[in-house]
C-alpha positions in Angstrom: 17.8 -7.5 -5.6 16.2 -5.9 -2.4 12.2 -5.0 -2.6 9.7 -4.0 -0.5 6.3 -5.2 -1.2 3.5 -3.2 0.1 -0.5 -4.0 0.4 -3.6 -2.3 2.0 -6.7 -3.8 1.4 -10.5 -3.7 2.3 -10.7 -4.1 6.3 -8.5 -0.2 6.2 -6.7 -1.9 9.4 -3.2 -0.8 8.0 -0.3 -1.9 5.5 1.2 -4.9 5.2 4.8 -4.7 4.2 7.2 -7.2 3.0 11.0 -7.5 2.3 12.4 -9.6 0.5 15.5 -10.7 -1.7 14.6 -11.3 -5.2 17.5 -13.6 -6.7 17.4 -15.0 -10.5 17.7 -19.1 -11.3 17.6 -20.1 -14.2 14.5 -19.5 -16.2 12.7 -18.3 -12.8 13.5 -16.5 -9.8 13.5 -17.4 -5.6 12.0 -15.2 -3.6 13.1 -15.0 0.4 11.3 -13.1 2.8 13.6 -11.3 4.9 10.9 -9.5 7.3 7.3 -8.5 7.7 5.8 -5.5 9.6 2.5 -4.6 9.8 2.3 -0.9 10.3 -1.8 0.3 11.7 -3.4 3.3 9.8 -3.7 6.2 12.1 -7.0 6.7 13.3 -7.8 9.9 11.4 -6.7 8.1 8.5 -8.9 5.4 8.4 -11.4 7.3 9.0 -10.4 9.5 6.2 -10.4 6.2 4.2 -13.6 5.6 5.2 -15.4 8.5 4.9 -14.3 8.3 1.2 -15.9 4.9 0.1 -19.7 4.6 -1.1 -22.1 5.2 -0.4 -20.5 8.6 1.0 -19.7 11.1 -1.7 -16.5 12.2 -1.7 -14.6 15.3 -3.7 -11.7 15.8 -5.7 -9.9 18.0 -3.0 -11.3 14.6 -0.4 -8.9 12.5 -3.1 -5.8 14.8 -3.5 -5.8 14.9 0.6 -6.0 10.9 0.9 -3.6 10.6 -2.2 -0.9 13.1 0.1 -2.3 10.8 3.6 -1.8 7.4 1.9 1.5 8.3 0.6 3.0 8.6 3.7 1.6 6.3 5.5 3.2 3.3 2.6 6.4 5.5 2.9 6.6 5.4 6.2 5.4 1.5 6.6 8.5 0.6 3.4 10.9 2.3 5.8 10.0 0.5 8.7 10.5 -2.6 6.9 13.2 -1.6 5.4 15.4 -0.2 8.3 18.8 0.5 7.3 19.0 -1.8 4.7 19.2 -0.9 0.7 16.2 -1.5 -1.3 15.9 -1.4 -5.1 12.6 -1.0 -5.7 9.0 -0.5 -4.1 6.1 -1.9 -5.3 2.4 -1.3 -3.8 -0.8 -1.7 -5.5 -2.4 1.5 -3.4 -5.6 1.3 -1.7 -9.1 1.1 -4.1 -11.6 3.9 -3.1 -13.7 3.0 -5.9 -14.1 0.0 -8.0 -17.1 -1.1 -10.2 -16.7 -4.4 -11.8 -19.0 -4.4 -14.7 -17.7 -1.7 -16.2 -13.7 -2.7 -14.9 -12.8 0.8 -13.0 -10.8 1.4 -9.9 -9.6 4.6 -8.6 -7.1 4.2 -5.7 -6.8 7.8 -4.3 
């Protein structure tokens, strides 16, 4: 099986993305990486990003537009990694706007 792994974090520098081959044995699985990009966040979108996290307030239309922004900027990045090749599944974790420990919430956009 064919994945592409994706992960944005904290330093809003871009997406990591990984592809690998996913192949059962036994009671486990190996796991090959089979390339690596790392695709930069435009300019306006890390600013976007940005603008978003505390202590700025942000709004629910701010939200929707870096949900849209986000979403194809990890398309984009799972295609470059991807090329021509076949993949099965995606997975990415999104990129936390909000999180407040105590209370264990996070809102990715």
């Amino acid at each position: 099986m064919i994945a592409v792994g994706l992960m944005s974090g904290t330093s809003l520098d871009g997406i990591d993305a990984a592809l690998v081959e996913i192949r059962p044995r036994g009671a486990r699985y190996t796991i090959e990486l089979l390339d690596f990009v790392m695709q930069p966040f435009a300019p306006e979108l890390a600013d976007a990003l940005r603008a978003a996290l505390p202590p700025n307030a942000g709004s629910v239309a701010q939200l929707a537009t870096l949900h849209h922004d986000l979403g194809l900027a990890l398309a984009q990045a799972a295609g470059a990694v991807a090329r021509e090749r076949r993949v099965d599944f995606v997975a990415s974790h999104g990129q936390s706007i909000w999180h407040e420990d105590e209370r264990r919430i996070t809102m990715p956009p």
